[in-house]
C-alpha positions as CSV (number, residue, x, y, z in Angstrom):
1,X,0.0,0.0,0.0
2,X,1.3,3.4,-0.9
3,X,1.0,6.5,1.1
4,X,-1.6,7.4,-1.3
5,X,-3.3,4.8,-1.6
6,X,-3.9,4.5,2.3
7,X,-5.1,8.5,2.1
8,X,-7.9,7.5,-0.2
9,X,-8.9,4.4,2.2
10,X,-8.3,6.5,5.0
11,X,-11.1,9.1,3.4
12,X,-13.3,6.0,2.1
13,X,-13.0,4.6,6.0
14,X,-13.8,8.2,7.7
15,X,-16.8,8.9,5.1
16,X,-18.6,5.7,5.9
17,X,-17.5,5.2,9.7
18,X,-17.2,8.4,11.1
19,X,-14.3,11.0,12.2
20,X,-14.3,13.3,8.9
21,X,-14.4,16.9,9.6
22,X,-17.5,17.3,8.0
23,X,-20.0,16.2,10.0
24,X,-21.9,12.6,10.5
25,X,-20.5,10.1,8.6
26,X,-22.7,7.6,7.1
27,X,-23.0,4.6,9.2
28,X,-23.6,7.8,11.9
29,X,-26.3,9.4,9.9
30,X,-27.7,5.7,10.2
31,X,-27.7,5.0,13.7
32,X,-30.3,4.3,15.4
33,X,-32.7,4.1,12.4
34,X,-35.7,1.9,12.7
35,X,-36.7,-0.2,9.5
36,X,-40.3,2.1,10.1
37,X,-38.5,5.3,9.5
38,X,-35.9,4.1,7.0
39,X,-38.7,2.8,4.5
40,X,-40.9,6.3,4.8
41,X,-41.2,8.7,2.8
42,X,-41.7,12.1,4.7
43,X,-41.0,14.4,1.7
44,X,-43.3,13.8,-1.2
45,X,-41.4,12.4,-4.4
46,X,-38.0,12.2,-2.5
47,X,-36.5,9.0,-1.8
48,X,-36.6,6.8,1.6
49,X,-33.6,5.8,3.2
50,X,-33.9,2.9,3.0
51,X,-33.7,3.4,-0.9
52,X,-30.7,5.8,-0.9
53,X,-28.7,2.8,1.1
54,X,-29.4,0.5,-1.4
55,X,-28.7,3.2,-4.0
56,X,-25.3,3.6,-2.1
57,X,-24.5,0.2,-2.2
58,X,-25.1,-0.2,-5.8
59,X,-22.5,2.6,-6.2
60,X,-19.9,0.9,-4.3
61,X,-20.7,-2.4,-6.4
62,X,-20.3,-0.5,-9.8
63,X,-16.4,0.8,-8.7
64,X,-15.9,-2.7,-7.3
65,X,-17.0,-4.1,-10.4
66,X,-15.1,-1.5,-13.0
67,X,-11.8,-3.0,-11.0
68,X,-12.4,-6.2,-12.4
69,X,-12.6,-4.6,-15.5
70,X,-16.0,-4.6,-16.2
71,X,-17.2,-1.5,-17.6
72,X,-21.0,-2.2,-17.8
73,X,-23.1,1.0,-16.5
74,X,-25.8,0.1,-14.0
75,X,-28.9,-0.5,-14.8
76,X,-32.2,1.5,-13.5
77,X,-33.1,-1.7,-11.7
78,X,-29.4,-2.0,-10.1
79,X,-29.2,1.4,-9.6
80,X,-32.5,1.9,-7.6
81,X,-33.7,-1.5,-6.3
82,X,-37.0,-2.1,-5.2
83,X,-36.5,-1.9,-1.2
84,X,-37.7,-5.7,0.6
85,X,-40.4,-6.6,2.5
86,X,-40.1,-4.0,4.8
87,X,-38.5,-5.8,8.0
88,X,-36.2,-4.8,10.6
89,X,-34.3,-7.9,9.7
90,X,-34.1,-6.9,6.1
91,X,-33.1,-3.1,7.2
92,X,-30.3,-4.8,8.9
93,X,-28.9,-6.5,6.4
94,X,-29.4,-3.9,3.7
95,X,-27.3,-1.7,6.4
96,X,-24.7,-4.4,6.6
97,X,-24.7,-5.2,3.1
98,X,-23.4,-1.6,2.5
99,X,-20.9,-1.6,5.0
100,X,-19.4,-5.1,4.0
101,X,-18.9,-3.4,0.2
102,X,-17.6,-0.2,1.9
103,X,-15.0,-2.9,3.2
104,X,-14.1,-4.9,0.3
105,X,-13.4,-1.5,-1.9
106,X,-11.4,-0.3,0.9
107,X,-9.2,-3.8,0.9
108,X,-8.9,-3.4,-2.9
109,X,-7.9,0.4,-2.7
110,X,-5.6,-0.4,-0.4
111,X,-3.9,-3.0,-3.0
112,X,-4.5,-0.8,-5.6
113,X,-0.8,0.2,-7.6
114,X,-0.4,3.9,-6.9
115,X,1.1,3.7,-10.4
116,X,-2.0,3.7,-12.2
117,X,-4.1,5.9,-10.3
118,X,-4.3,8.5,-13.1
119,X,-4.8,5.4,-15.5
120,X,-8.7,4.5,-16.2
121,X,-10.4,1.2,-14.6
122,X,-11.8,0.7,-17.7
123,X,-12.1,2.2,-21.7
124,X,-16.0,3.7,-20.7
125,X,-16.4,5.4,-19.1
126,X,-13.0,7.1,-18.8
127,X,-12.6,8.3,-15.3
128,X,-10.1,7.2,-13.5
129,X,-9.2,5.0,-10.5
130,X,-8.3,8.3,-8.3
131,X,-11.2,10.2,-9.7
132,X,-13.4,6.4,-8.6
133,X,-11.8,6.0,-5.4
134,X,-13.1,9.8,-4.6
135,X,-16.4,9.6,-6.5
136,X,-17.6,6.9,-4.4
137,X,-16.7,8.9,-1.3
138,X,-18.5,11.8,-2.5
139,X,-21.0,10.3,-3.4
140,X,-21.9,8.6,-0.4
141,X,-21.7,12.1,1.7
142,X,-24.1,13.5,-0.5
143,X,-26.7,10.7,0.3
144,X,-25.8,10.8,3.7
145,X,-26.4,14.7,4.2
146,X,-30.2,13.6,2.3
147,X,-30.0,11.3,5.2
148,X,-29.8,13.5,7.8
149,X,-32.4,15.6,6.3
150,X,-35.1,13.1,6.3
151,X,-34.1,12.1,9.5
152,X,-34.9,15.2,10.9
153,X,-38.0,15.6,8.8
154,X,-39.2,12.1,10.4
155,X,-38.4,13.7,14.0
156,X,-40.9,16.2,13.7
């Protein structure tokens, strides 16, 4: 693992487990979520929590997936999956689901070749591994700051 390389899991890890600057990190914005509140919808036409975690996960499968090479864009149905039977059991694993690809992308970045960071995963689209590796965590804050927003909509 190169010094670089453990920066970006180092930002992948504080994104999704907490200790950014920012503010709540992911699995914080979910804490303490009920399977109740994280399949309602308290703002007309916006998306659950529930589905933004499954959203979130498909994200993390897609980079996982353009390191094997595979370039395939996701499809509506991957993308947005239908949330479950609504469960706390299924809630739970939908959470831990998430955090388990959060955990194999942050093995693989940390054996990612800091040499070919500014190279692309593959031909299309074009981005690179860097620009990826950062995506994802971006990515991930956004839908965690929609997170906290519903949360406190549901608190009212």
């Amino acid at each position: 693992m190169s010094d670089e390389t453990a920066r970006i899991e180092d930002q992948l890890r504080r994104c999704f487990e907490g200790g950014a600057w920012h503010g709540p990190a992911v699995l914080e914005a979910l804490a303490g979520v009920s399977h109740e509140d994280a399949q309602a919808h308290p703002i007309p036409n916006a998306h659950s929590i529930w589905e933004l975690v499954l959203h979130m996960a498909a994200g993390h499968r897609l980079v996982l997936r353009r390191l094997k090479g595979d370039g395939a864009p996701l499809t509506p149905e991957e993308d947005w999956p239908t949330v479950p039977a609504p469960t706390a059991e299924a809630w739970r694993d939908a959470v831990r689901t998430l955090a388990q690809l959060n955990q194999e992308l942050r093995i693989a970045v940390r054996a990612f070749p800091a040499a070919r960071l500014d190279e692309p995963l593959v031909a299309e689209p074009p981005y690179t591994a860097y620009t990826q590796f950062i995506g994802i965590t971006q990515h991930d804050l956004y839908h965690a700051g929609q997170i906290a927003i519903l949360r406190k909509v549901l608190a009212r």
